[in-house]
N, C-alpha and C positions, 0 to 999 in steps of 0.2 A: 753736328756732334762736336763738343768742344773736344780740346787737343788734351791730354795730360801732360800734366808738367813734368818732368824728371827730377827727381831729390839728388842734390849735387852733393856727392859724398867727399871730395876733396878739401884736405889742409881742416878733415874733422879725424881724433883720435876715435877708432872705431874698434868693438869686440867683433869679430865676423859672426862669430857663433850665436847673437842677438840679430842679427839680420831677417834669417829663417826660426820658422818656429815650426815643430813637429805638429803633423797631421796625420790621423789613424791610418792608415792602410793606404799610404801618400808616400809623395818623393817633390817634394817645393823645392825652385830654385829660385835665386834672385842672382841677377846679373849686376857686375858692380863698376864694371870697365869691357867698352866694346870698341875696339880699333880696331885697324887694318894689320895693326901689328900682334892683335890677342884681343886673347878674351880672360877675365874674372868671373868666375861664376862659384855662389856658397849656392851649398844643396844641403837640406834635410832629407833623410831616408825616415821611416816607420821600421820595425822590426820586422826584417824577414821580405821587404822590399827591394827590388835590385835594377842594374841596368843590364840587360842580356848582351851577350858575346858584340863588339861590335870595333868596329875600324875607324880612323880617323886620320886624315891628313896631315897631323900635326903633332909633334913631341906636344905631353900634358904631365904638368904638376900634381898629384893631387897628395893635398894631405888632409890629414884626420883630425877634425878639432872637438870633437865627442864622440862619443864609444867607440863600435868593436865595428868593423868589416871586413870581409873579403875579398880582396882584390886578384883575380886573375888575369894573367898576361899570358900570352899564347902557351896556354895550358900552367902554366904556376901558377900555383896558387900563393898567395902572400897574405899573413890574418894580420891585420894593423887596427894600430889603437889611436886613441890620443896623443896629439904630439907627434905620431909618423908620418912619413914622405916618401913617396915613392914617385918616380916619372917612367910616363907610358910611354912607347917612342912610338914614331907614325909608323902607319901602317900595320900595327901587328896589332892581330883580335883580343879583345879587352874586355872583360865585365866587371861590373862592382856587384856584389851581396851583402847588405845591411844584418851583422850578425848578431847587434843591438840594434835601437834606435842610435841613429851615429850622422854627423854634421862631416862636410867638407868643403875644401875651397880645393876647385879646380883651374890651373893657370896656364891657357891654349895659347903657345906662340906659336903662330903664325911665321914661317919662313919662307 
């Protein structure tokens, strides 16, 4: 089986939000940077698509480069738009709900 190549996305001006493209009753991600120090990862949601409750190792960035979602943090709820940012810290239970269709860039450091 041949190998896939990897599209090197560096020292190129990039929309994120052209990255991923919405998929009906979907949640696509594309990974954009994976080290030992983090990780980049753009996610499209579908309307009404989510990630359920969950834990993670590691303070996360995420913010919202199209529409509406729901972000809860051990029980907050938080509704962000466009343009918001919020950071999840480790260890405490986390979900996203897509309250549009709505794009994001997630930024996992690794400490």
């Amino acid at each position: 089986m041949p190998e896939t190549k990897k599209e090197n996305l560096t020292e190129r001006v990039i929309d994120p939000r052209d990255l991923v493209a919405y998929q009906p009753g979907s949640i696509v991600s594309r990974m954009l940077v994976y080290t030992k120090s983090g990780t980049i990862t753009v996610f499209a949601f579908d309307a009404g698509e989510g990630l359920s409750e969950h834990t993670a190792p590691y303070d996360a960035v995420l913010q919202v480069l199209d529409g509406e979602a729901l972000i809860t943090i051990t029980g907050t709820e938080y509704p962000m738009k466009a343009g918001d940012l919020i950071i999840m810290p480790a260890n405490k239970p986390h979900a996203v709900h897509a309250t549009t269709r709505f794009k994001m860039m997630l930024t996992m450091i690794h400490a």
